[in-house]
N, C-alpha and C positions, 0 to 999 in steps of 0.2 A: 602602502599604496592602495587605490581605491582599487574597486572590482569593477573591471569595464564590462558596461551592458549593451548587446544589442538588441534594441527594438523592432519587430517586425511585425506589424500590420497595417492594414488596406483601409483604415478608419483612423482618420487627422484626429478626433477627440479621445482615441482611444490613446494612440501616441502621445501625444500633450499628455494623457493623464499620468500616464506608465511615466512619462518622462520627469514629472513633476513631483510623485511618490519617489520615486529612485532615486532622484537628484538630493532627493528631502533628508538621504543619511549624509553622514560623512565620509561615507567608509564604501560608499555606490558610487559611478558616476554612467549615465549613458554616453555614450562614445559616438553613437551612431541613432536615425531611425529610418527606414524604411517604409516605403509602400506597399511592396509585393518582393517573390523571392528572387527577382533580378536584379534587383537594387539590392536588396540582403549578402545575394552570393558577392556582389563586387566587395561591399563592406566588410565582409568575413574577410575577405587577401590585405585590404588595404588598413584595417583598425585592430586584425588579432581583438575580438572580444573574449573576455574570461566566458562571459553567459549570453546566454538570447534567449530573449522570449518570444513567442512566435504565436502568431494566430492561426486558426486550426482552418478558416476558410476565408481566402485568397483568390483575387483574378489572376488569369497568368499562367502560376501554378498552388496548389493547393497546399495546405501545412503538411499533410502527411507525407505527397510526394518531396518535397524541399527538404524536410527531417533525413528522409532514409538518404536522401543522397548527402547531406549533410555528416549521419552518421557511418557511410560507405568512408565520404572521400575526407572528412577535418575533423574527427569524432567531437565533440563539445560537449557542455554542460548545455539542456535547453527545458524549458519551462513554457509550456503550451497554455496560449487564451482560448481559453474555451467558454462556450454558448452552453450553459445548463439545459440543454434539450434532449430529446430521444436517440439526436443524430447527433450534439456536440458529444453525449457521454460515451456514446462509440467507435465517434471517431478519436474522441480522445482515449479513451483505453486502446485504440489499436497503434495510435503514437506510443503510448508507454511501451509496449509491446516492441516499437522500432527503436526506443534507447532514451525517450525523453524521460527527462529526471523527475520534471512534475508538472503540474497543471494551477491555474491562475483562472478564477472564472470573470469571464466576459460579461458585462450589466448592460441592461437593458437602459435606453437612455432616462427611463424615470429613477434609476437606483444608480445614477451615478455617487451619490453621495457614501452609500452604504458604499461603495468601491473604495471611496476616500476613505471611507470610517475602519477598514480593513490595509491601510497603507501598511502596518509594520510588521504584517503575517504575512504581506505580498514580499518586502524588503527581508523577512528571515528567509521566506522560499528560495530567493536568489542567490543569498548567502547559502545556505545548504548546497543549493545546485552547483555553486562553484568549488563548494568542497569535496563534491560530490564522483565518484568510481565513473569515468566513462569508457565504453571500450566500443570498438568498430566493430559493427555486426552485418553479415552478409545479406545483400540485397533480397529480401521477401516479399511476398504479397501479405498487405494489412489483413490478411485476413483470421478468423476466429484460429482456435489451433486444433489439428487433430487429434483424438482419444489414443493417447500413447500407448506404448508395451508394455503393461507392468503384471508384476504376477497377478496369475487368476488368484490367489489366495497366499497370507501370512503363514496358514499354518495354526492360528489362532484359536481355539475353543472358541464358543457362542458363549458357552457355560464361565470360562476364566473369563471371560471381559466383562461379566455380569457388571454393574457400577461403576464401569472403566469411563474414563471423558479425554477428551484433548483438548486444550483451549491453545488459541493462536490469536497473538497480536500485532499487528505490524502496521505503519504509517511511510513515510517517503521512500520508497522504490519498493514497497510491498506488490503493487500489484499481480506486479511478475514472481515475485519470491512467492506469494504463497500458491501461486498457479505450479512453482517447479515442484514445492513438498506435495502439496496434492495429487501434481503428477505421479508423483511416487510411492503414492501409499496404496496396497493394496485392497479390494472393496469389503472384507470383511473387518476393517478397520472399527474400533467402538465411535460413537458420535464424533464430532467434530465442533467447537463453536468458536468461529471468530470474528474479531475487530481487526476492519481496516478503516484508515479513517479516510474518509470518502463521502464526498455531499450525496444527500438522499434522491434525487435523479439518476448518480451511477450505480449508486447496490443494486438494482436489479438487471441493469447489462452485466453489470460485476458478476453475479451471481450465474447468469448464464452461462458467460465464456468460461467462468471454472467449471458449470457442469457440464460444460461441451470437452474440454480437457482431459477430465479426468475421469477414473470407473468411479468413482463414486456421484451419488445423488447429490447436490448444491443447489440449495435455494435460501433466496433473502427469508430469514424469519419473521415472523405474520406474531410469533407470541402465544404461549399456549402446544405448542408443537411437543409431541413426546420426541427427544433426543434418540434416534435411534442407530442399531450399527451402521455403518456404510453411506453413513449421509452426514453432511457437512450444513451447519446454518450459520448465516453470515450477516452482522448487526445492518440493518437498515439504515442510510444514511439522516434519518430523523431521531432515532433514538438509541438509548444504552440498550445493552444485551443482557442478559444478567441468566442465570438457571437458578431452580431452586430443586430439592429431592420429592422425589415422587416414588411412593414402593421402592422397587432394585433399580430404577433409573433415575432420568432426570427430564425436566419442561421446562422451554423457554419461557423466557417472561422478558417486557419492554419495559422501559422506564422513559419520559418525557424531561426526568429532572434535572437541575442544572448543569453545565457543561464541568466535565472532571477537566484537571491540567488545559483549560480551551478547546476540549474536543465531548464530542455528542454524536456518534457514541465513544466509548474512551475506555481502551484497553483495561485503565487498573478499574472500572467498574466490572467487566464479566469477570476480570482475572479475581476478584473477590471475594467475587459471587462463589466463584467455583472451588475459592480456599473454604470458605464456609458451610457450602454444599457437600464437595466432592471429597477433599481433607484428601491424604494417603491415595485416594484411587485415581487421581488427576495427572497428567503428562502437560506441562506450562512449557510453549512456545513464546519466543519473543525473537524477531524477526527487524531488519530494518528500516531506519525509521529516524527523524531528528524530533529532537528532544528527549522527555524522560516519560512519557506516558507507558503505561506497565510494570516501570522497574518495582514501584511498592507495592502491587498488587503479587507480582511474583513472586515477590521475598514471601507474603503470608502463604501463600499457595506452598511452598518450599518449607516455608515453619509448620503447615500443617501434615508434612510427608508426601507432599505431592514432589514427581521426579520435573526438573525443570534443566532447559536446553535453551541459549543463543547462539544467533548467525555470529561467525567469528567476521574481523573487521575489516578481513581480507577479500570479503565476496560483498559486504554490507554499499550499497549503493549510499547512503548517510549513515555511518555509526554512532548513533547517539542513542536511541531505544538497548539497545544489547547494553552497548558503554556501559549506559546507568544502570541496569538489571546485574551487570557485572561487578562496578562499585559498591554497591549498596548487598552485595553479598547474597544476590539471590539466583546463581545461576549455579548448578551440579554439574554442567557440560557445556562446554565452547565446539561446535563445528561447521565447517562451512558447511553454503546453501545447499551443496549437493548429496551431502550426507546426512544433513538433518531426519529424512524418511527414515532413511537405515536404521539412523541411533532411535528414534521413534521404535517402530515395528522390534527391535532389539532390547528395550526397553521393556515391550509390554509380552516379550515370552519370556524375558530374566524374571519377570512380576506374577509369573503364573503361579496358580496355587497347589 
């Protein structure tokens, strides 16, 4: 049976296109499309859609207000159009934040073609989202999150984490997952370096609402940054991330070169890097995510002694990044999302010397 889709936006050629991509598998069909969220909510009672897609700004009511009440009162799988701008990238990380599964970017009407030319990445997102963990989450304000409770300190020497690193990777429902581990770690934590895969307009909101989060320091990497404790860098949506060694630490470094498994930047690139860099002193995160991007870079990172961890598939928003990290025999530890800090910070005073 096909995966019914609901369409929601306020733009007739946007609709016709979604509808015309969508319609284009065999295994899609849209059921429905809308203008704005009044026509939407009727559609939700009377079509039961498996997914919707939903544009981020609406007359009427807005994408974000229409999401929360959506995910208050009929939870769903939804997939937000978003405007690659200063205010789509924040208003759409503050949707993910209210429960949507992922995002779809909105072209300008000279790049409609490049829309087209991206039909079967749009037609996998919807697929994922429909297979996708949704749960009803209490009515909030979109707004950034506050700097949580977490210990003032691990307990950690400065001295034992001399060469220590964490690398994380994560793609569809990451945004929120690595915001919760980050929550959790405390600020004398060794570096930090991860891949989300994320167009190069959101790494830098990304990067804030984690530093607004958490006690650590998060900023998008510039390249050339000494890695240090208690700060987190996070791949830039234009390029790979990659580390190389420097004396007892480590420096970021960018790379512009081809896209790895379809993504730029792409997990098994820094997870590489940092088999080859970091060997034995490295902690390999893998996080969820659809597809396999990371699984091979782990397994080396794990062949070189590095200790490696995935989200098990019971918290995993798409399990497909863990999945394959776990097939391909490169995972030492399955835990959910909520204990991944733990086993982390547990991990690197078992590791003292």
């Amino acid at each position: 049976m096909a995966i019914k889709v609901l369409v929601v936006d306020d733009s007739a050629l946007m609709r016709a296109l979604l509808t015309e991509i969508i319609n284009g598998a065999p295994d899609l069909e849209v059921v429905g499309a809308a203008p704005d969220a009044m026509a939407a909510r009727e559609m939700v009672k009377t079509l039961n859609p498996d997914v919707m897609t939903l544009d981020v700004e609406m007359p009427r009511m807005d994408g974000l207000e229409f999401l929360s009440r959506v995910m208050r009162l009929r939870p769903m799988p939804v997939v937000m159009i978003s405007s690659f701008t200063d205010r789509g990238s924040e208003v759409t990380l503050q949707a993910l934040e209210l429960g949507a599964v992922d995002y779809i970017p909105k072209p300008r009407a000279e790049s409609v073609a490049v829309f087209q030319n991206s039909a079967e990445e749009i037609r996998e997102k919807i697929r994922a989202a429909c297979g996708a963990r949704v749960r009803a989450l209490p009515v909030r304000a979109a707004t950034p999150p506050q700097p949580p409770r977490v210990p003032a300190s691990s307990g950690l020497s400065t001295a034992g984490m001399a060469g220590r690193l964490i690398a994380i990777g994560a793609s569809t429902g990451g945004t929120e997952a690595i915001r919760e581990v980050l929550e959790a770690l405390p600020p004398d934590i060794p570096g930090v370096v991860i891949v989300q895969h994320m167009p190069e307009s959101f790494t830098p909101s990304f990067a804030k609402r984690l530093d607004s989060a958490s006690r650590l320091t998060v900023v998008e990497a510039r390249g050339g940054e000494r890695v240090l404790p208690g700060h987190a860098y996070l791949a830039p949506g234009h390029s790979h991330l990659l580390v190389r060694r420097e004396g007892t630490g480590y420096v970021t470094e960018l790379s512009k070169a081809e896209p790895v498994n379809r993504h730029r930047p792409a997990v098994d690139v820094l997870f590489q890097a940092v088999a080859a860099h970091a060997g034995a002193n490295a902690i390999g995160v893998i996080l969820t995510g659809m597809g396999k991007d990371g699984a091979q870079g782990l397994l080396e990172m794990r062949q070189r002694g590095a200790w490696t961890i995935g989200q098990d598939e019971s918290t995993c928003v798409v399990y497909g990044m863990p999945r394959e990290a776990a097939r391909v025999g490169a995972l030492d530890d399955v835990a959910p999302l909520g204990d991944v800090a733990a086993r982390i910070v547990a991990r690197l005073r078992a590791a003292r010397p």
